[in-house]
N, C-alpha and C positions, 0 to 999 in steps of 0.2 A: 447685544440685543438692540433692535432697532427696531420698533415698531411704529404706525404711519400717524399720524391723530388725523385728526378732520382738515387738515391744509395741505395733508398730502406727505408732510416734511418727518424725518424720521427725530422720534423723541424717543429718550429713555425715560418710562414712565413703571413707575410702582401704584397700584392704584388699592387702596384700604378704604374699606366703608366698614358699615354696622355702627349698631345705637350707642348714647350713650355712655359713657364708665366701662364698654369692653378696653380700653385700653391703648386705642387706636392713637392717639396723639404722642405717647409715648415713644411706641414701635415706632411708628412712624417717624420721630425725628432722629431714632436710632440709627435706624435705615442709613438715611438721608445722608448721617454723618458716615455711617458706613461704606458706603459706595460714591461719595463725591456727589449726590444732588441736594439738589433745591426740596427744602420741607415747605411744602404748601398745604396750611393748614384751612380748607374753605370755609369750616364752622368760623373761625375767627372774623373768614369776611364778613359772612351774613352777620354776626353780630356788631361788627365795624360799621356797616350801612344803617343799620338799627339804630346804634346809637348817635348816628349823626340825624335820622330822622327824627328822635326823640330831643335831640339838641334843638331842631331846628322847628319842632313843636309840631308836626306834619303828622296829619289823623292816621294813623295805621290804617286805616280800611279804605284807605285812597289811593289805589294801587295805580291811577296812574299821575301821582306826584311822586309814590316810591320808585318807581320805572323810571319816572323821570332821574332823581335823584340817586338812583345807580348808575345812569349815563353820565355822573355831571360828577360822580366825587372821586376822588384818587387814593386808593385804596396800595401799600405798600406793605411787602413780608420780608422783614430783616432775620438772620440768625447770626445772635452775640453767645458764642459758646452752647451754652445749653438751652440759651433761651432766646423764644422767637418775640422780637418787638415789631407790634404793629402800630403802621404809623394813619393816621387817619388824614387827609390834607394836612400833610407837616405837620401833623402833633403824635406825641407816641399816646396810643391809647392803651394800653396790651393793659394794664391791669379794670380799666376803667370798664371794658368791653366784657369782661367777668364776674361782673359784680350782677348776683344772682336779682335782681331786681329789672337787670335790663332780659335775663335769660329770658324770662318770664314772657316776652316782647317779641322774643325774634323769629317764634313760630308765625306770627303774623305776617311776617315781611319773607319768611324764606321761602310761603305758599305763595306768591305770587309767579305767575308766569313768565311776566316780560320781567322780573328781577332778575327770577335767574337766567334768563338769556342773557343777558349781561353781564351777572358773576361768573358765568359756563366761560364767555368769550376773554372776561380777564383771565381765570385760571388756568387757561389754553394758553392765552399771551404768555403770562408768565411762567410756561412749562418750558413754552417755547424757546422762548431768551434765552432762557439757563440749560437749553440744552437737553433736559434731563428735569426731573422731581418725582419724591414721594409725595402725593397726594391722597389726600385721608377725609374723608368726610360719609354722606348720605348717598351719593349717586354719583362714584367718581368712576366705577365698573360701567354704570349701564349709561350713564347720559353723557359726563364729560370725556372721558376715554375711554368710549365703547370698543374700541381695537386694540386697547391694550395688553399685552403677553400679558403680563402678570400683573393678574386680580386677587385680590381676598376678601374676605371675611370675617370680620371678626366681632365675636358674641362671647358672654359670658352670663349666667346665672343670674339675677334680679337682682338676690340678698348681694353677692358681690361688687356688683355695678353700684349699688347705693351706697357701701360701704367705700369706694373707691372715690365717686364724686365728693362723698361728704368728706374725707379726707385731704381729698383737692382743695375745695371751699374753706377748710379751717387753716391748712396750709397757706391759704392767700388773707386770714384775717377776717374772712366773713365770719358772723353769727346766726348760725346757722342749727336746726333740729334735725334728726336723720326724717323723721315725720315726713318733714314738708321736704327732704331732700327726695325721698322715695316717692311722694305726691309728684314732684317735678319731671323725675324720671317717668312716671310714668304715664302723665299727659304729652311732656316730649316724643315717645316712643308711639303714642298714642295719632298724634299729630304728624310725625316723620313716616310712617308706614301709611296711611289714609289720605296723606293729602293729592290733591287730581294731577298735580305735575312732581313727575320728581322723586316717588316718593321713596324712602328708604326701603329696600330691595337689593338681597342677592344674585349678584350677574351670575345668568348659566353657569358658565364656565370660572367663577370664583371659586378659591379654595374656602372651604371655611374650618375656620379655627376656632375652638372654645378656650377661653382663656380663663375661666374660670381659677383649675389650680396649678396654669402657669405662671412663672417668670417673664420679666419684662425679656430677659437675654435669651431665655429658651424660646419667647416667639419671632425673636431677631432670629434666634438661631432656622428654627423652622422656614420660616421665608427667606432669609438667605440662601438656603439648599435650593432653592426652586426656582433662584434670580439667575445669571449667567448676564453681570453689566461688567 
C-alpha cells in the first residue's frame, strides 16, 4: 500500500483516531510493531508542547507565543521495546508529560490553530522519514492524512473508557479517584469534539470499531485484516 500525503510522496500510513480510553495507543503501538512502522503518538506531542509552555510560565491564552513556541521546540518519538519515550529538547519527558495535572492544560494549547499547523507539519515530517507510521490521535483521518487507505475508529462505552484511563493513571503512580477520572474524560471529550479547528471526528470513510468488549489482540487482529503493508 502506498498511499500520497500532502507532499505528494508515497507513505505507509495507518491512521487511528477517537476519544479518550478507546484504546487507541495500545493498538496502535501493536500495529506499529506489527508491520515494521513508526508509532507516532500525537496526544503525546500536544502534551510535550504543553508542558514546556508551563515550564516556561507562557499564559495559555496567548496563542500567539504558543505558536510561537511550537515553531521553536524539538519535539522527538523514540520506541524502547514496548515503550515510547518522549524526548522534549533533549530531555526524556514521557512520564512527566502524563501527570494528570498537566492533562488538565492541554485542551488549551491543542485548540489553537496556528499549533496545530505546526504539530500537523511535524507529524507529516516524521511519517515521512520513517517511511511509513501508525498514527493515532483526534484528526489523524480528517486533517493530518486525509488520503490515507486506511482509517479507523475507535470508540468504546464511557463506563469503560474511564475504567481504562484510571487504570492507566494508577499504573503510572498517580492518585487518582475514578470521580474526577470520569469528570476529565468527560470535559476532554467535551473539548475534543467542539473545538473550531480540528476537532475530534470520524473520517467518512473510517472504519469504526467499538472496543468496548474487545481485546487489545482481537482489534490488532481486526485491522490487520483490512491493512495489505
Amino acid at each position: 500500500m502506498a498511499c500520497k500525503n500532502k507532499t505528494n510522496e508515497p507513505t505507509k500510513i495507518i491512521a487511528i483516531d477517537g476519544p479518550a480510553g478507546s484504546g487507541k495507543s495500545t493498538v496502535a503501538k501493536a500495529l506499529a510493531k506489527k508491520f515494521g512502522l513508526l508509532y507516532i503518538d500525537t496526544g503525546a506531542m500536544y502534551r510535550a508542547l504543553t508542558l514546556k509552555a508551563v515550564q516556561k510560565k507562557i499564559d495559555l491564552n496567548n496563542e500567539e507565543a504558543l505558536a510561537k513556541l511550537a515553531q521553536e521546540v524539538n519535539i522527538q518519538l523514540n520506541m524502547h521495546a514496548e515503550l515510547l519515550q518522549v524526548m522534549l529538547d533533549g530531555e526524556d519527558v514521557t512520564r512527566a508529560i502524563r501527570k494528570q495535572s498537566l492533562t488538565e492544560k492541554v485542551a488549551s494549547v491543542a485548540k489553537v490553530a496556528l499549533v496545530r499547523t505546526e504539530m500537523v507539519k511535524l507529524q507529516r515530517k516524521l511519517a515521512q522519514q520513517a517511511k511509513g507510521a501508525v498514527l493515532e490521535g483526534r484528526d489523524i483521518g480528517t486533517v493530518v492524512f486525509p488520503n490515507a487507505k486506511y482509517k479507523f475508529y475507535l470508540d468504546a462505552q464511557a463506563a469503560k473508557r474511564i475504567k481504562r484511563r484510571f487504570k492507566e493513571l494508577e499504573s503510572k503512580g498517580e492518585q487518582v479517584e475514578v470521580g474526577d477520572v470520569a469528570e476529565d474524560i468527560t470535559r476532554r471529550d467535551q473539548s475534543d469534539m467542539t473545538r473550531g479547528v480540528a476537532p475530534l471526528a470520524q473520517a467518512k470513510d473510517a472504519i469504526y470499531i467499538d472496543t468496548t468488549t474487545l481485546s487489545v489482540k482481537e482489534v490488532v487482529e481486526k485491522i490487520s485484516r483490512k491493512c495489505s503493508i
